[in-house]
C-alpha positions in Angstrom: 4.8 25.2 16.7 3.3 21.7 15.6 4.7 19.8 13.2 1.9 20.3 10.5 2.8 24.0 11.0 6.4 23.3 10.5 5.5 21.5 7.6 3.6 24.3 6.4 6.6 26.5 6.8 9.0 24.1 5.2 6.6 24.2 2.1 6.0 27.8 1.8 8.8 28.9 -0.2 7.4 26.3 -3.1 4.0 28.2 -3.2 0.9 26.0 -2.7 2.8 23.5 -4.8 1.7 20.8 -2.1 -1.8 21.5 -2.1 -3.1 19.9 -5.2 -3.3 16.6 -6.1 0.1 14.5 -5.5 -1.4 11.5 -7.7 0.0 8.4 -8.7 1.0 7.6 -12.6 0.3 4.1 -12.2 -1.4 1.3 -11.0 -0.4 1.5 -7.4 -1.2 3.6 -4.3 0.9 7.0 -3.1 1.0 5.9 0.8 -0.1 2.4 1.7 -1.0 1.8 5.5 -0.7 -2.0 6.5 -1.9 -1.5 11.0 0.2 1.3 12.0 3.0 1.3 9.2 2.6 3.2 6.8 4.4 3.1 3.1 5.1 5.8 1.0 6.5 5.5 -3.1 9.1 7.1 -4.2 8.8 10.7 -4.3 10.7 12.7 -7.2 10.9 16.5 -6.8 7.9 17.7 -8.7 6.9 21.4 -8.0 2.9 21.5 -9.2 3.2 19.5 -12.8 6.7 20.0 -13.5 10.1 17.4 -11.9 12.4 20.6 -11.3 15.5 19.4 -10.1 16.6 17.0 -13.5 20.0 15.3 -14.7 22.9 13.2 -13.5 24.3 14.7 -10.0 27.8 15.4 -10.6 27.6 16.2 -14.7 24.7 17.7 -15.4 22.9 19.3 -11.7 25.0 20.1 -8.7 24.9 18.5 -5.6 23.4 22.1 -3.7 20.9 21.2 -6.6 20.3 17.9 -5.6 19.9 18.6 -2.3 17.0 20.7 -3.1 15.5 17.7 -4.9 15.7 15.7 -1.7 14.3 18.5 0.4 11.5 18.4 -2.3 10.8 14.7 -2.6 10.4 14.3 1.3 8.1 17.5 1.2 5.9 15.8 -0.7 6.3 12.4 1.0 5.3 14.3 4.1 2.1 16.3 2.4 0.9 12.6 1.3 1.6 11.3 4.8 0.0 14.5 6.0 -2.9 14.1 3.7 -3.4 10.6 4.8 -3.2 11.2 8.3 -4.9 14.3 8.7 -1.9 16.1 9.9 1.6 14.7 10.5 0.6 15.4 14.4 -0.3 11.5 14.1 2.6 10.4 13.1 4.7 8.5 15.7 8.1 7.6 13.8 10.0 8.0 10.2 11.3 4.0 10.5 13.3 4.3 7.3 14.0 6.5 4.1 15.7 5.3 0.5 17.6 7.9 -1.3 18.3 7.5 -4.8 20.7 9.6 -6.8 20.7 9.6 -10.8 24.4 10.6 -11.1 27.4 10.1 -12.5 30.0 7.2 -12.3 32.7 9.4 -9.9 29.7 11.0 -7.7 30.6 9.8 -4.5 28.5 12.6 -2.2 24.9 10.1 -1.9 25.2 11.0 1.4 25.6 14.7 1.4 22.2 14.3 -0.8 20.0 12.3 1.6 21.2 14.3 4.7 19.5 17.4 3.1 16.0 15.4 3.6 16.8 14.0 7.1 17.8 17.2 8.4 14.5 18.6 7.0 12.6 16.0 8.2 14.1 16.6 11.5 13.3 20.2 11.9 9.6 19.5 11.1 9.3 16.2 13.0 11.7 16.7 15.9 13.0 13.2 17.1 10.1 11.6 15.4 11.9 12.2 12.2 15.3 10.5 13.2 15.4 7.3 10.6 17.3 4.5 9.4 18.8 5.8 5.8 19.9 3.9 2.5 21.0 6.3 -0.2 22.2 4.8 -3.8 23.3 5.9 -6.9 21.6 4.9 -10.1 22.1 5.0 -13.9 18.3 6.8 -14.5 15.4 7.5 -12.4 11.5 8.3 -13.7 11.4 11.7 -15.9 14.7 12.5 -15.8 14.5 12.8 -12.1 18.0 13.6 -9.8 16.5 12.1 -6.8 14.0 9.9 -5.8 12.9 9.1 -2.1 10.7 6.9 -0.5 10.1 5.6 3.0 8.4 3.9 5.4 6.8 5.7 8.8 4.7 4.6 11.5 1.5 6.2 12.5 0.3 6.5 16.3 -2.5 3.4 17.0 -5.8 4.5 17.1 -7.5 5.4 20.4 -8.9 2.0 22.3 -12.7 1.4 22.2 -14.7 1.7 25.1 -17.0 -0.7 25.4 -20.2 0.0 27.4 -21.5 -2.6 29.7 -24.5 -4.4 28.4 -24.1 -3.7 24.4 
């Protein structure tokens, strides 16, 4: 299997929630590419229109619920990357991932949260998804949001030029 079909695998449970648009609200670009590096905003897990994993981990959502968040978010940081790549077949490397928890002041499991994205970005991307990881807890995060994730990947370099003698 190739990652892009992993990927497609990974998403299929969540419909064709990845398919449409994954735009930004704001004056600032989804997935960034600066020569091969390539970042991606933070990702909160929307299904289609609506953020369906909401609240503060530990009072309000669980963290089996937050983990589905995370396994969200990095869905759809992988369908932009895919998006922007063509297929995640070019990417070369997950460098790093950012967790953030919205949860409460005793949560201690940020952790337990991130490794449910790592270990799915593992199984799609095989060693090219192994990462360096921060994962925080915060007070809020954007609509409510129980997780957000970003992160920052590298892409393979482009095929060389040939150039042809005389022009």
């Amino acid at each position: 299997m190739t990652r892009q079909s992993r990927f497609t695998a990974a998403c299929a449970p969540w419909g064709d929630a990845f398919e449409g648009p994954i735009q930004a609200g704001g004056h600032y670009l989804p997935v960034l590419q600066h020569g091969e590096t390539l970042y991606v905003s933070g990702q909160v897990p929307r299904v289609g229109s609506t953020v369906v994993v909401t609240g503060r981990v530990g009072s309000d959502t669980s963290l089996d619920q937050a983990r589905t968040g995370a396994q969200i978010s990095i869905l759809r940081a992988l369908a932009l990357l895919a998006r922007h790549l063509g297929s995640l077949d070019d990417l070369a490397q997950v460098l790093r991932v950012t967790v953030y928890v919205q949860c409460s002041d005793d949560f201690t499991q940020h952790s337990e949260v991130a490794d449910a994205a790592s270990d799915l970005l593992f199984d799609i991307l095989g060693d090219a998804g192994r990462h360096t990881r921060t994962s925080v807890g915060v007070r809020q995060l954007p609509k409510n949001a129980s997780v957000e994730i970003d992160l920052i990947a590298a892409c393979n370099p482009p095929p060389p030029r040939l150039e042809m003698p005389g022009g």
